[in-house]
N, C-alpha and C positions, 0 to 999 in steps of 0.2 A: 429513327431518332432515339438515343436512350433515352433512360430516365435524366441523367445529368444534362442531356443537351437542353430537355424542357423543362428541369432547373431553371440554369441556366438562364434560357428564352423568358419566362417567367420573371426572373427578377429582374431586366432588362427591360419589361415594360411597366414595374413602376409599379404596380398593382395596390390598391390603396390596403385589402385584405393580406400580405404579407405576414409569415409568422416566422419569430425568432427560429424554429424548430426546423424550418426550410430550411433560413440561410444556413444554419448548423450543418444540415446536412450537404447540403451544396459543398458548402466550404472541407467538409471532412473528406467527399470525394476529391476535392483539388488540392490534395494535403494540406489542408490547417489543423490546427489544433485549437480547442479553443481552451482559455484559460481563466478561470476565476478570479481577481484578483481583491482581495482582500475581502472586506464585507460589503452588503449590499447589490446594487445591480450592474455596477460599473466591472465590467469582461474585455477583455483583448483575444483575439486568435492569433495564434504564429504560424505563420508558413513553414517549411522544412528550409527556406532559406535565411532562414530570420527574419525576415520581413513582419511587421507589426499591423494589428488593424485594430484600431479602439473603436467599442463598441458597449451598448448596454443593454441587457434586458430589458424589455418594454413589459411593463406590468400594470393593472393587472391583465390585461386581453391577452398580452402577445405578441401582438401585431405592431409590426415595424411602422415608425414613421418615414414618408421618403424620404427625405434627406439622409436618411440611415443608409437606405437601398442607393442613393448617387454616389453615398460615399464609399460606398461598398466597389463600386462598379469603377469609381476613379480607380479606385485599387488594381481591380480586376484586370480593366485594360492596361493600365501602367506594367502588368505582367505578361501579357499578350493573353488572353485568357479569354 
């Protein structure tokens, strides 16, 4: 199993300890990018297809709230992922 598979697996089950700094990386293996957008904490990543995923830095801990992580994962699967 790589690294990315137990990503992956990981944010799949929800984990209440999730950190921004994971999905980032996760998603940067699955070509996104992720993107600043103006000030503040409000971020989007784009896929190489264009596809969009709004998102915010959670601060100050880090740590993703779930509904972050299902939203993440509607995405995911919507892509066969």
């Amino acid at each position: 199993m790589t690294k990315n598979d137990k990503r992956l697996q990981r944010l799949k089950s929800c984990p209440s300890d999730y950190r921004f700094e994971e999905l980032v990386a996760l998603l940067e293996s699955l070509e996104w990018t992720l993107v600043q957008s103006g000030g503040g904490s409000h971020c989007f990543f784009e896929h190489v297809t264009g596809r969009r995923l709004n998102t915010y830095r959670p601060h100050p801990s880090g740590i993703m709230k779930r509904y972050q992580l299902k939203e993440v994962l509607v995405v995911l699967d919507e892509m066969d992922v």
